[in-house]
C-alpha positions as CSV (number, residue, x, y, z in Angstrom):
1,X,157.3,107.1,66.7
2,X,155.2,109.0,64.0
3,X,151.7,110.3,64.9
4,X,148.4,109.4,62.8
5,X,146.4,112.8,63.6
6,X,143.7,111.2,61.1
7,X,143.7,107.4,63.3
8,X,143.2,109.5,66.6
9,X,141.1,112.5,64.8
10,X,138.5,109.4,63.9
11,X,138.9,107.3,67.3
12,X,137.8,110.9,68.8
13,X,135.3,111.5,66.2
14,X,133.9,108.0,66.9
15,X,133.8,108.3,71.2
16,X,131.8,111.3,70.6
17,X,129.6,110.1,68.4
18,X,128.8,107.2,70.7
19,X,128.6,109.0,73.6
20,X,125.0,108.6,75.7
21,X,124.6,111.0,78.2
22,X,122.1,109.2,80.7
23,X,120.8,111.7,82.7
24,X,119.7,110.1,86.6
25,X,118.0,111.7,89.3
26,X,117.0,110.6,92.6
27,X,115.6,111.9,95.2
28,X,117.7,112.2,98.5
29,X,116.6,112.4,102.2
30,X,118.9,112.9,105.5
31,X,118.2,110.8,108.5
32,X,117.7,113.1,111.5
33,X,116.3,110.8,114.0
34,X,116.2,106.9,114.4
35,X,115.0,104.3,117.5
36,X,113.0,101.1,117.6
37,X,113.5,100.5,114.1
38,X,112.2,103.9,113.0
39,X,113.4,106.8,111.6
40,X,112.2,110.7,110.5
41,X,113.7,111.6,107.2
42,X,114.0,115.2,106.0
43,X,114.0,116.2,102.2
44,X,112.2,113.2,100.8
45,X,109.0,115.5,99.6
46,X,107.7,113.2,97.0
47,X,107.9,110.5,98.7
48,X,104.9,108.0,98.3
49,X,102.9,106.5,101.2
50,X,104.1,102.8,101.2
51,X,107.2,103.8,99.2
52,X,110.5,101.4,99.6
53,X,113.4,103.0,100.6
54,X,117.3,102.6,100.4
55,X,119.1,103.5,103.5
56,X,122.9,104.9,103.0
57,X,124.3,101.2,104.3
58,X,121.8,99.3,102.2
59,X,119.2,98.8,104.7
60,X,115.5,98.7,103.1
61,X,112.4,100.8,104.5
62,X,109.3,101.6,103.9
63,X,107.3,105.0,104.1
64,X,104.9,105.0,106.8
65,X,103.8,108.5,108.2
66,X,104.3,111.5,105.8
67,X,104.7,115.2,107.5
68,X,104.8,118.6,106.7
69,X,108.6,119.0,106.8
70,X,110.0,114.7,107.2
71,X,108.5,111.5,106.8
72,X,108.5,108.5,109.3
73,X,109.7,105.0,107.9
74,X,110.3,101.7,109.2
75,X,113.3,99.9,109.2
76,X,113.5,96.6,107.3
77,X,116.7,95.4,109.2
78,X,119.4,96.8,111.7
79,X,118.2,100.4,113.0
80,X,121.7,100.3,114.9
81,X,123.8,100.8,111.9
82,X,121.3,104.1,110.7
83,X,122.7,107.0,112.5
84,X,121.9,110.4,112.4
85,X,122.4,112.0,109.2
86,X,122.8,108.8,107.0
87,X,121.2,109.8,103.3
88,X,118.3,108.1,102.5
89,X,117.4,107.8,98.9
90,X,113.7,107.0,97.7
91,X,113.0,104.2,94.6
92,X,110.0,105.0,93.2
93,X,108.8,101.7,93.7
94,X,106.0,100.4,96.7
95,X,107.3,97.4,98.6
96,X,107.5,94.4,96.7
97,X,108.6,91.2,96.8
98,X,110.1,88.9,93.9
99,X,107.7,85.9,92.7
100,X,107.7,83.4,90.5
101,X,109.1,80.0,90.1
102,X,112.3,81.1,91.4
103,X,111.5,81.0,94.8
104,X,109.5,77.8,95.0
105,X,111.8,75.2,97.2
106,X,113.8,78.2,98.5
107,X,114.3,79.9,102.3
108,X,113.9,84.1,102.2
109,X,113.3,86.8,104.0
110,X,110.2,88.9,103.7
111,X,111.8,90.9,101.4
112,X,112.8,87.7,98.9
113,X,116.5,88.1,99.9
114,X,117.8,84.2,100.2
115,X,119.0,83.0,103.8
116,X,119.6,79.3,102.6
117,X,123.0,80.2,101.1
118,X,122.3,78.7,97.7
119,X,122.9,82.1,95.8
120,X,120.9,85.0,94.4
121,X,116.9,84.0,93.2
122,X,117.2,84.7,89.6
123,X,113.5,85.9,89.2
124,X,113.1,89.2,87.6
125,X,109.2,89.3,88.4
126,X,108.3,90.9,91.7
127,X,104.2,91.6,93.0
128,X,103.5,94.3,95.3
129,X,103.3,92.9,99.0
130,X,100.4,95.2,100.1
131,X,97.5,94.8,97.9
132,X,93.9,95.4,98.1
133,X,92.1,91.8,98.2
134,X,89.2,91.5,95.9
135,X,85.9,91.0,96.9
136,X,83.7,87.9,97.8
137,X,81.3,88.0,94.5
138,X,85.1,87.6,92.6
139,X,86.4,85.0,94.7
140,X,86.3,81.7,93.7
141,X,83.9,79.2,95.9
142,X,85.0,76.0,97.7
143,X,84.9,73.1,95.7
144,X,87.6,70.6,95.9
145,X,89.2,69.5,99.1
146,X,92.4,70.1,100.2
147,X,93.4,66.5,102.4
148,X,96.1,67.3,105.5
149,X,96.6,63.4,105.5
150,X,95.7,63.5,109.1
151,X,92.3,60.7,108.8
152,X,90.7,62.5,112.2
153,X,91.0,66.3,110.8
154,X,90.0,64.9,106.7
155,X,87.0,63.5,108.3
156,X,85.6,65.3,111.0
157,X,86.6,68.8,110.1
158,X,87.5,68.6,106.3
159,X,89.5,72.0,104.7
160,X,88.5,73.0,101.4
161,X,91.1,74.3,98.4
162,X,90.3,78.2,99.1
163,X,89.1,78.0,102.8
164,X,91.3,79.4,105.8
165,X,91.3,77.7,108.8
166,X,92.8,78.2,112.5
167,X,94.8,75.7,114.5
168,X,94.4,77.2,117.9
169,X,96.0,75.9,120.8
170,X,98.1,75.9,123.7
171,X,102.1,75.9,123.4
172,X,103.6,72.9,122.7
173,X,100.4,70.9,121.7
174,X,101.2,70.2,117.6
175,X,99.8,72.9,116.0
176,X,103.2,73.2,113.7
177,X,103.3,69.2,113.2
178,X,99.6,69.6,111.9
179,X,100.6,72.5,109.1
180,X,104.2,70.2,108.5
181,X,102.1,66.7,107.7
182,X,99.4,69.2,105.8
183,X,102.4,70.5,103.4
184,X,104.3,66.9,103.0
185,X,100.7,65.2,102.1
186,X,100.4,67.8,98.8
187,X,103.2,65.8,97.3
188,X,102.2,65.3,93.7
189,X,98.6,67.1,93.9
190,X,100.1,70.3,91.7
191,X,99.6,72.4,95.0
192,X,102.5,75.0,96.0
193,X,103.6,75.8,99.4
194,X,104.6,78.7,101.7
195,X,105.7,78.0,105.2
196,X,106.0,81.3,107.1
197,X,107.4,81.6,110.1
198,X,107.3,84.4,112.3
199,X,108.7,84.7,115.8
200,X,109.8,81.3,116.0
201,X,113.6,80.5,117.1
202,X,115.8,80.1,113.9
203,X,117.3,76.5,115.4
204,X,113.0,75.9,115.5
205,X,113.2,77.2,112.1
206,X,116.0,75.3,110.4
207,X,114.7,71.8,111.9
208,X,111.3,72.2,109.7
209,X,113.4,73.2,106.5
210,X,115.3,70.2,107.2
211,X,111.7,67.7,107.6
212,X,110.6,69.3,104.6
213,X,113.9,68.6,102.8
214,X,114.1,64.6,104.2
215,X,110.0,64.7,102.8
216,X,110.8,65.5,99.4
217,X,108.1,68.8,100.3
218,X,110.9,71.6,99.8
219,X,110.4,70.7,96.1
220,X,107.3,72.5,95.7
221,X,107.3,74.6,99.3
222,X,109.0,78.0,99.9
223,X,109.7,79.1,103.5
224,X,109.5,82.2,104.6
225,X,111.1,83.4,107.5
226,X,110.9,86.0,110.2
227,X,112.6,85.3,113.3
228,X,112.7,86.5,117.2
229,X,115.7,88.2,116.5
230,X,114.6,90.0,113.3
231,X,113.2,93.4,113.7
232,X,110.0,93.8,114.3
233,X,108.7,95.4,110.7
234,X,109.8,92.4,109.0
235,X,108.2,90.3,111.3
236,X,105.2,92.4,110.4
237,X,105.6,92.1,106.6
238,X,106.0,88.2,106.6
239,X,102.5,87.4,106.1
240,X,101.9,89.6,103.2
241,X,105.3,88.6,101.7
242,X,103.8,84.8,101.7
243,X,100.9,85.0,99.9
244,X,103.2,86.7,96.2
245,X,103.7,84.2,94.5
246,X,103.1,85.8,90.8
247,X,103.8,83.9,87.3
248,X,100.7,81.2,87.7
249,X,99.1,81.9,91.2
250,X,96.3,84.3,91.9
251,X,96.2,85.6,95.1
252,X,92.6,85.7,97.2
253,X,92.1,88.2,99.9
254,X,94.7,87.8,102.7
255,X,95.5,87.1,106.0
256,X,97.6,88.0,109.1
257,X,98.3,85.9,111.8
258,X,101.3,84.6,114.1
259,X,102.0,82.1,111.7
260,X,100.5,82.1,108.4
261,X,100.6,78.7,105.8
262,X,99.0,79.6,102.7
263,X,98.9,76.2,100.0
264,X,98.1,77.4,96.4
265,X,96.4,75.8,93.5
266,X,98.8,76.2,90.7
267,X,97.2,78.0,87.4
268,X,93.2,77.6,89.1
269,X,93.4,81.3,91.4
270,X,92.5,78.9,94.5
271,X,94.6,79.8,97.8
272,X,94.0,77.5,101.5
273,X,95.6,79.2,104.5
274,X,96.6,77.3,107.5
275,X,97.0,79.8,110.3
276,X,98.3,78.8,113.7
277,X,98.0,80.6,117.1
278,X,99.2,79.7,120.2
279,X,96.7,80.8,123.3
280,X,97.8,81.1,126.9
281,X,98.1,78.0,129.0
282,X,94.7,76.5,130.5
283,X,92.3,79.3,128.4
């Protein structure tokens, strides 16, 4: 078979004249210590404070504590399968959280990572989880009520679109059933929902998706979950990762609690948060 030097002399000519060089460079740490769902990295020195971080097994941190010679970080998942001298590489980005439409009617993590096995949320938008919350003179006032469809609470102790309110009580009393008929009653009022749930038993957990799903609610609720069994930084994030939602929805001030139920006004900047606490028995 006869050889075209001029055919192969312009494939070559053409390879090389499409050929981009991109040019990446992270920054890489080396795990030297990790318990409790910490760990003290060495080498990342420009790391930021609050900085998200990718573990060797694909575990997410964050940067918490930065040292003269390591940084601490909390582990967003398994600290068990982070051993010592794992690499750690830093992304340049502070924790975030994806927003948007997308998530509206799913079940996530804190981080936005699904857990209702109906594939990847295809929302390229994300918010930064930790932000400063603006001040009162910017915040919108209290205007229009937000009804819980409960006639005793809507009367007596009425909530307000942009007011935060507390359901305290002992264990077992229907603090959850109140924030449950509260989200199922927005049906058709243009208000979007985030359940959060943090602590709570993921049987507990699944049992509320599925009342929401029966109600018709998940259509315009996301659920946000943190369970006993999930480490205790994410448990720790979940509040913060329920109040991002980003396209339409403008987020006012924040807050942190056990459980946190935040209904927002879509497109007006108006947030309500339902926030439930359980006390100790006969207090």
């Amino acid at each position: 078979m006869a050889i075209n030097v001029a055919e192969i002399t312009n494939i070559l000519k053409g390879e090389i004249a499409g050929f981009d060089q991109k040019v990446q460079v992270s920054d890489i740490g080396t795990v030297i210590e990790v318990g409790d769902g910490i760990a003290r990295i060495y080498g990342l020195s420009n790391a930021m404070a609050g900085e998200l971080l990718e573990f060797q097994n694909g575990t997410m941190g964050q940067v918490f504590n930065l040292e003269d010679e390591s940084i601490g970080a909390v582990i967003f998942g398994s600290y068990l399968d982070i051993k010592e001298g794992d690499t750690v590489k830093s992304t340049g980005r502070l924790l975030e959280v994806a927003v948007g439409d997308a998530v509206i009617g799913r079940v996530v993590n804190p981080l936005g990572q699904p857990l209702d096995g109906l594939g990847p949320i295809a929302s390229s938008e994300t918010r930064k989880m930790d932000i400063v919350a603006p001040g009162i003179a910017e915040r919108k006032p209290v205007t229009e009520p937000m009804l819980t469809g409960i006639k005793a609470i809507d009367s007596m102790i009425p909530i307000g679109r942009g007011q935060r309110e507390l359901i305290i009580g002992d264990r077992k009393t229907g603090k959850t059933a109140i924030a449950i008929d509260t989200i199922i009653n927005q049906k058709g009022r243009g208000v979007k929902c985030f359940y959060v749930a943090v602590g709570s038993k993921e049987s507990t957990v699944a049992g509320i998706v599925e009342v929401l799903r029966q109600a018709g609610a998940m259509e315009y609720t996301t659920v946000v979950v943190a369970t006993a069994a999930d480490p205790a930084p994410l448990q720790y994030i979940a509040p913060y990762a329920g109040t991002r939602d980003g396209r339409v929805l403008y987020v006012e001030g924040r807050a942190h609690a056990r459980r946190l139920r935040r209904s927002f006004e879509a497109g007006r900047g108006v947030s309500s948060a339902l926030a439930a606490a359980a006390s100790a028995a006969g207090s």
